[in-house]
N, C-alpha and C positions, 0 to 999 in steps of 0.2 A: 312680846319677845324683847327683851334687852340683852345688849350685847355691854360688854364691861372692859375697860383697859385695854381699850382702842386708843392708839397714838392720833394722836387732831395731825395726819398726813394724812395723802389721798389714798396712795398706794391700801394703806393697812382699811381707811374706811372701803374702798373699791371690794377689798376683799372680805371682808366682812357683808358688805351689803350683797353681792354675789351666795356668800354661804345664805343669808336671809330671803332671796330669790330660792333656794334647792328645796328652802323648808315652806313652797308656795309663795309667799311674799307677791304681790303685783309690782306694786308701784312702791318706791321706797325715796323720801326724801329727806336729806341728812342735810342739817344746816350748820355749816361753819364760820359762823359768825360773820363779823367785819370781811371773810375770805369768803364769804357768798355760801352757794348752797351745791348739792349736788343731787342729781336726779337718777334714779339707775330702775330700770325695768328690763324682761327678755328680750326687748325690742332696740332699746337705744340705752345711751349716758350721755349725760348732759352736764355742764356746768355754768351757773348763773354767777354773773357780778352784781357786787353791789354797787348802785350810783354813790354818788357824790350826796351827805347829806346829812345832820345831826339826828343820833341817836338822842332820841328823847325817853321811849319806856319800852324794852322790850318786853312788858306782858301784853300776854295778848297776840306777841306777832307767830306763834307758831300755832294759835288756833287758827287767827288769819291765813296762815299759810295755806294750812285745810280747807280751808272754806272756801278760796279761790280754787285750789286742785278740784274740788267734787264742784265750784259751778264751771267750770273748765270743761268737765266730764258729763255733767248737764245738757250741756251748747253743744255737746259734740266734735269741741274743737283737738285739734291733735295733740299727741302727748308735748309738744314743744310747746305749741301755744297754751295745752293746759297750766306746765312746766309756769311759761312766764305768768299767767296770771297768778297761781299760787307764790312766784318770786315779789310780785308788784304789793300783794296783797299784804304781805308777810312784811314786809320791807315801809311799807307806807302804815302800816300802826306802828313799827318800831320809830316811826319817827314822826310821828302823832302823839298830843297826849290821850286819845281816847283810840277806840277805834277807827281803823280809815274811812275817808269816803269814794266813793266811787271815783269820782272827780281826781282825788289823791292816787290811785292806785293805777288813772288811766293816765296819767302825766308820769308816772315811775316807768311804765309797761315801755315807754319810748326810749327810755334810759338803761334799761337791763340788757345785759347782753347776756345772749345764751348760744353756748356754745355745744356742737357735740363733741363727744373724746371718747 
C-alpha cells in the first residue's frame, strides 16, 4: 500500500495513516526524518524525537527500524517500548556507517523521547 502526495505535516500524515488502519493496517510507522518518526496503531499514537547526533548513512536505517519493531514484538514488550526500540534501532544505523550495534541502539533507547498524542 502506498499512499502518494501526502504533505511531510502531521495533520495530513495522521490522516492518512488512520485511512491505512480502516484498510487492516496493525501497526504503521512513518518516519519523518530529522522531525522523528510517528507511530499510529487502534490502540495508541505516538511520536519519537530524534537525539542529538550526526547523520552519517541513512541506508539501512528503515530496515533497522523493522527489525527492532518485530524484536520489540518478539520480547513481548508494549507497543511504546516496541515503538522506542524500532526508534533506537532506526536512528543508530543512520548514524553509523554500517549497521548498528546493539551497544549503539541501547545508549540512543535513553535519549529518545516518546511521546503519546
Amino acid at each position: 500500500l502506498q499512499i502518494t502526495n501526502v504533505p511531510n505535516d502531521y495533520e495530513s500524515i495522521l490522516i492518512a495513516g488512520k485511512e491505512m488502519l480502516k484498510l487492516g493496517v496493525k501497526n504503521i510507522i512513518i518516519s519523518c526524518g530529522k522531525d522523528g518518526s510517528l507511530y499510529i496503531s487502534n490502540q495508541d499514537l505516538f511520536k519519537a524525537t530524534v537525539p542529538e547526533g550526526k547523520l552519517i548513512d541513512s541506508v539501512g536505517a528503515g530496515d533497522s527500524m523493522v527489525a527492532g519493531f518485530i524484536a520489540g514484538i518478539v520480547k513481548g514488550e508494549s507497543e511504546k517500548e516496541t515503538y522506542l526500540l524500532a526508534s533506537a534501532s532506526g536512528t543508530a544505523t543512520a548514524f553509523s556507517e554500517a549497521l548498528a550495534t546493539s551497544e549503539e541502539i541501547s545508549t540512543l533507547m535513553n535519549k529518545i523521547k516518546i511521546e503519546r498524542i
